[in-house]
Residue, then its C-alpha position, 0 to 999 in steps of 0.5 A: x281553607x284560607x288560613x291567613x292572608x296579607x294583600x298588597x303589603x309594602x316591603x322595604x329594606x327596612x327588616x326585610x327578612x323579619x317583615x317576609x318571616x312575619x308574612x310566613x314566607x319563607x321559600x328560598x325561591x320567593x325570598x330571593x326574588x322579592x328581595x331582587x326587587x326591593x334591592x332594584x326598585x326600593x320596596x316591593x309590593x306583596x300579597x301572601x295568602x296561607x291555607x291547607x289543601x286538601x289532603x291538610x298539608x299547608x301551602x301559600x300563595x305569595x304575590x310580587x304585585x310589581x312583577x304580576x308574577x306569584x309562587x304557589x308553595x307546599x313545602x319545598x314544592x314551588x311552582x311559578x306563575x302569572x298572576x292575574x291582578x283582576x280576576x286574583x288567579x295564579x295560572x301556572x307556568x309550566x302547566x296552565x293550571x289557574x289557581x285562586x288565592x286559596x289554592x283551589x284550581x279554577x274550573x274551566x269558564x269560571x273567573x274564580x272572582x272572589x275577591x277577599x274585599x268582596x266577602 
């Protein structure tokens, strides 16, 4: 269940660390590369989206907009991927699992499109 969501959120150097804590990001792995980019490229482009799984625990989805890469997260458990901006689905690197944007893996044949603008 989708909790909580920021799309395409611009971060600058300004606060950086209040602004990412604001978001509820604060994975040492994504905290690292977001603020890579900032420091390289001035600003980076974010979207953060916080729910539950299944079984209660809470996890988020954090997306760099400049990389197409995302993070999904519950607690210290960090798995990285690509993020498909048409479609909102993280497919995982290390496995190809596709995830949408509310942590729940995409069936075989569906675009898992929904998105958030579209509700």
């Amino acid at each position: 269940m989708l909790l909580n969501y920021w799309e395409k959120y611009r971060l600058t150097q300004v606060d950086l660390h209040q602004e990412l804590a604001a978001l509820g990001i604060t994975g040492h792995a994504q905290i690292e590369v977001i603020k890579k980019i900032v420091a390289e490229q001035g600003e980076a482009l974010i979207s953060s989206y916080q729910f539950r799984g299944p079984s209660g625990e809470p996890g988020a989805i954090v997306v760099c907009h400049n990389l197409g890469r995302g993070a999904i997260s519950f607690g210290t458990n960090t798995r990285w991927g690509l993020w498909d901006e048409t479609y909102e689905i993280l497919t995982l690197d290390e496995s190809g699992e596709r995830i949408n944007f509310d942590g729940k893996p995409i069936d075989e044949g569906d675009d898992g499109a929904c998105s958030l603008g579209n509700i």
